[in-house]
C-alpha positions as a Markdown table, in Angstrom:
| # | Residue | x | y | z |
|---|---|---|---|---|
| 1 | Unk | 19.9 | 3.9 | -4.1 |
| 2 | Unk | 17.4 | 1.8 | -5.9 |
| 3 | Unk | 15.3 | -0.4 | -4.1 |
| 4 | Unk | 13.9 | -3.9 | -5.5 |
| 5 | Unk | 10.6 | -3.6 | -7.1 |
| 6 | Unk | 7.8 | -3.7 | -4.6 |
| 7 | Unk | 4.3 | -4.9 | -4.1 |
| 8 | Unk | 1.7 | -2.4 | -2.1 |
| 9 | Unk | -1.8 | -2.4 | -0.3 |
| 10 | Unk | -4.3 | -0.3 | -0.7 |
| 11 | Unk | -6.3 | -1.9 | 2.1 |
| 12 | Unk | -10.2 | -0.7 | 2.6 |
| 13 | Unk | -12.5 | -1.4 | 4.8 |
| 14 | Unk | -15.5 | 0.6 | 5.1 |
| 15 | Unk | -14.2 | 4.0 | 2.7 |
| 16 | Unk | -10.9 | 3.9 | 5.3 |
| 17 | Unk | -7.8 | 3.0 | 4.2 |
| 18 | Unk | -5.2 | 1.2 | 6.7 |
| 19 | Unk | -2.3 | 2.3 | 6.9 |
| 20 | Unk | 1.2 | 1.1 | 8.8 |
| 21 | Unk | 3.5 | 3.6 | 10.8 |
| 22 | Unk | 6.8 | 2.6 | 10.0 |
| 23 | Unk | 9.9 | 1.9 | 12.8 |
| 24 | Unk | 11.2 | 5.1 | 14.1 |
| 25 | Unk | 14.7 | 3.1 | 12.8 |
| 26 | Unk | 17.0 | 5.5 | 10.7 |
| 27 | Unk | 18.6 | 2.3 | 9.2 |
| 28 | Unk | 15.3 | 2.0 | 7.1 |
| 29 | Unk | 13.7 | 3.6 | 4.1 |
| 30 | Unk | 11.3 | 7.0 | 5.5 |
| 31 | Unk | 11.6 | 5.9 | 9.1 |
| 32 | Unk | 8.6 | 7.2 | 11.6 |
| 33 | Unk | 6.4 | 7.5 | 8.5 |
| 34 | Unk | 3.1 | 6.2 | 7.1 |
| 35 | Unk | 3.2 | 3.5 | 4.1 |
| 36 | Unk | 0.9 | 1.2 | 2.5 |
| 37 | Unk | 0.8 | -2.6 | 3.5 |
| 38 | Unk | 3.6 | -4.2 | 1.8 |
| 39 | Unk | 7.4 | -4.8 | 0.4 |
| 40 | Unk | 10.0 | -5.7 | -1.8 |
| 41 | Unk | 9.6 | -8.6 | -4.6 |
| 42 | Unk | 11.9 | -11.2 | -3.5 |
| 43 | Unk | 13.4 | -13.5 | -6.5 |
| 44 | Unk | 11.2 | -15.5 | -8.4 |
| 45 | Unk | 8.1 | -14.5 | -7.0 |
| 46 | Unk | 5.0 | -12.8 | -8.9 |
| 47 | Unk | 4.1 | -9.0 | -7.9 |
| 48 | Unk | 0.8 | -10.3 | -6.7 |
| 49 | Unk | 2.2 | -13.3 | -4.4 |
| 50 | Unk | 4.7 | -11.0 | -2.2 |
| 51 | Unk | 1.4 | -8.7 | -1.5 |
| 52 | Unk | 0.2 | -11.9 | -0.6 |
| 53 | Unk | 3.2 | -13.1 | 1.9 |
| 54 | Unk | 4.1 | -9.4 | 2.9 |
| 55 | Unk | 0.2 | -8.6 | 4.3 |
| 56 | Unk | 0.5 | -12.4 | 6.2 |
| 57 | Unk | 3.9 | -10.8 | 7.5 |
| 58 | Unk | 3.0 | -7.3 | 8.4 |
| 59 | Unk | -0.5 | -7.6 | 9.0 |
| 60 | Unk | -1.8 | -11.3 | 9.5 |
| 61 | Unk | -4.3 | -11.3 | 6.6 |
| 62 | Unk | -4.5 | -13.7 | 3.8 |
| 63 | Unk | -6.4 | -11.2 | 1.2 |
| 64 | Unk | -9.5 | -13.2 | 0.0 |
| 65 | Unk | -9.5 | -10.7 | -3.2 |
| 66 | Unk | -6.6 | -8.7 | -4.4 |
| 67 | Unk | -7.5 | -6.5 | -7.4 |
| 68 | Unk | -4.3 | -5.5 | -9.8 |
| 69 | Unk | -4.3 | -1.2 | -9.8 |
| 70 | Unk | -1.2 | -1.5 | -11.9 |
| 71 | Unk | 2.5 | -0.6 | -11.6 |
| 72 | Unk | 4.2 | 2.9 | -10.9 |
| 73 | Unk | 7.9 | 3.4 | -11.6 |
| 74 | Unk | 9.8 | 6.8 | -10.1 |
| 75 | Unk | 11.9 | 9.2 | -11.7 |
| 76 | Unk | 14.2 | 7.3 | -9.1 |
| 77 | Unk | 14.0 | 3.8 | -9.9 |
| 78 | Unk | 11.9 | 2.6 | -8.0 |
| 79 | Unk | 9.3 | 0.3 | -9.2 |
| 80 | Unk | 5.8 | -0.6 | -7.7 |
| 81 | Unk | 3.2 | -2.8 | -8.3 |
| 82 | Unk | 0.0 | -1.8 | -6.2 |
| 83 | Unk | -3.0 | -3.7 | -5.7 |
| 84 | Unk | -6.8 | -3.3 | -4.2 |
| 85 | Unk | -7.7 | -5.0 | -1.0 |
| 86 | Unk | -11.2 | -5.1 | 0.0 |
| 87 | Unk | -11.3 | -6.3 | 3.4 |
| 88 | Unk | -14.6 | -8.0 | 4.3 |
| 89 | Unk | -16.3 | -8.2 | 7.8 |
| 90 | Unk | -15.2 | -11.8 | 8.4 |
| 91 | Unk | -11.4 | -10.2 | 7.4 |
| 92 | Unk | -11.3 | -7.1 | 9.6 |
| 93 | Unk | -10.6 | -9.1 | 13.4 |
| 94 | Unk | -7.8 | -11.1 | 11.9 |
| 95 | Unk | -5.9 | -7.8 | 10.3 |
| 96 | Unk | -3.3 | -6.8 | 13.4 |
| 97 | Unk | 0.2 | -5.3 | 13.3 |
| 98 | Unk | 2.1 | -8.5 | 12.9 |
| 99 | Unk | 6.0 | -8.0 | 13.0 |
| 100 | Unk | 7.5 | -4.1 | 11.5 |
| 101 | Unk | 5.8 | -1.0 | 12.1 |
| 102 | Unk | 4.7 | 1.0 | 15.4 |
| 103 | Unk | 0.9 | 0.3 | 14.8 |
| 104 | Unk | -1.6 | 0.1 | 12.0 |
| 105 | Unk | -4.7 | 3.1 | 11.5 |
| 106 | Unk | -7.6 | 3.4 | 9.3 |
| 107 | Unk | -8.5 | 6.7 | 7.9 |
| 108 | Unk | -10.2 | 8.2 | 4.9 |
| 109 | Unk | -8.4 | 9.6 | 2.2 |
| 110 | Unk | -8.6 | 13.1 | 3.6 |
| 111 | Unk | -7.2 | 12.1 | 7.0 |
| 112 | Unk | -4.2 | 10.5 | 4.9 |
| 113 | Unk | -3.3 | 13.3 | 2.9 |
| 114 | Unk | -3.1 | 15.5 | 6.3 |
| 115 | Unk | -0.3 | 12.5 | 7.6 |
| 116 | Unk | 3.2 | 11.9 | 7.9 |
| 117 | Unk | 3.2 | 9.9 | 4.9 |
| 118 | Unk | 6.4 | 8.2 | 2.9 |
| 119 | Unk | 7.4 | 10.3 | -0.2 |
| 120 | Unk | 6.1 | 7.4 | -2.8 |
| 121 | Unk | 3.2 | 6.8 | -1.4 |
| 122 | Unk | 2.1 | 10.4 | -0.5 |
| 123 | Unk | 3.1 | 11.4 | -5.0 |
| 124 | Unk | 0.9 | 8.1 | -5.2 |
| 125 | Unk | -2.5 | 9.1 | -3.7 |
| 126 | Unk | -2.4 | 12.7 | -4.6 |
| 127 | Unk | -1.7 | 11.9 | -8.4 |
| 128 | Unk | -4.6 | 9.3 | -8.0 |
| 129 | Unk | -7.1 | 10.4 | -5.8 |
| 130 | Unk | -9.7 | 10.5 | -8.2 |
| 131 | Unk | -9.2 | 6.9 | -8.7 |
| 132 | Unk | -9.1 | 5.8 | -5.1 |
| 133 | Unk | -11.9 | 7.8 | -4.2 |
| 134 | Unk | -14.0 | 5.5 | -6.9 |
| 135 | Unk | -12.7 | 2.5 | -5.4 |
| 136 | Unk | -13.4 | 3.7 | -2.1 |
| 137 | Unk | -17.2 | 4.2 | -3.7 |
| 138 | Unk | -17.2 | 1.1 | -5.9 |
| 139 | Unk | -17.2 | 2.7 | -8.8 |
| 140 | Unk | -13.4 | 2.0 | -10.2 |
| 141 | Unk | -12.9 | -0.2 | -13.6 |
| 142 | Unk | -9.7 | -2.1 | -12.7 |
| 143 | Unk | -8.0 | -1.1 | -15.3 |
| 144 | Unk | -4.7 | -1.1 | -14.4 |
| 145 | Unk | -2.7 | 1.8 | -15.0 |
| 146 | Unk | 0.8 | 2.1 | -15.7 |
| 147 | Unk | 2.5 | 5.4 | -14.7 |
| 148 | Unk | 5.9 | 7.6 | -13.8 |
| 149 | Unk | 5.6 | 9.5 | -10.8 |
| 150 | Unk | 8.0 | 12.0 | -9.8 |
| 151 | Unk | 10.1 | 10.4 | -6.2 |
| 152 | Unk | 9.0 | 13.1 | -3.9 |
């Protein structure tokens, strides 16, 4: 089944990434699993604008600056824009679980490999984590990067 193209997180604060346990609901896509901030593209709105609503709606944050990483389709369809979110200190106290998921965790990129986490995302930050490990250090161009990644 192919899913409508998506918009993704990758929410920092501090060199941790946040990260959102998904229902334990089997009627959903990689229930009881960890995912990035973020959803499907509803019609007629830009990749960048349902980050925008979906963060308000799973997290309670209106990102002050979302960075374009690019756009990652899977050998299954799937489609995904992802974006950069640096949270800043005035940011952090808003950011709580909002409506879906169990809870919300930070963790550095090592801590998220070791996790639970959805298929796409987990192909996602092992095929990049040189790149997210500049961002995390503030050294990433912005370039973004357009890619096929296996589904699993």
């Amino acid at each position: 089944m192919t899913r409508k193209p998506g918009a993704k997180a990758i929410v920092i604060y501090k060199e941790k990434i946040l990260l959102v346990l998904r229902d334990n609901n089997p009627n959903i896509a990689y229930p009881n699993t960890w995912n990035t901030p973020g959803g499907g593209i509803e019609d007629g709105e830009s990749p960048e604008g349902a980050l925008v609503r979906e963060l308000q709606e799973e997290i309670g944050l209106t990102p002050a600056s979302v960075i374009n990483l690019g756009t990652t389709t899977y050998t299954d369809g799937s489609v995904v824009h992802r974006f950069y979110v640096p949270v800043t200190d005035d940011e952090l106290p808003l950011i709580h679980l909002v409506g879906e998921g169990q809870k919300i965790g930070w963790f550095t990129l090592e801590e998220l490999l070791k996790l639970n986490v959805s298929p796409h995302s987990f192909v996602y930050y092992t095929t990049h984590e040189q790149d997210i490990k500049e961002i995390i250090s503030g050294k990433y161009d912005f370039v973004p990067r357009h890619d096929v990644l296996d589904s699993e």
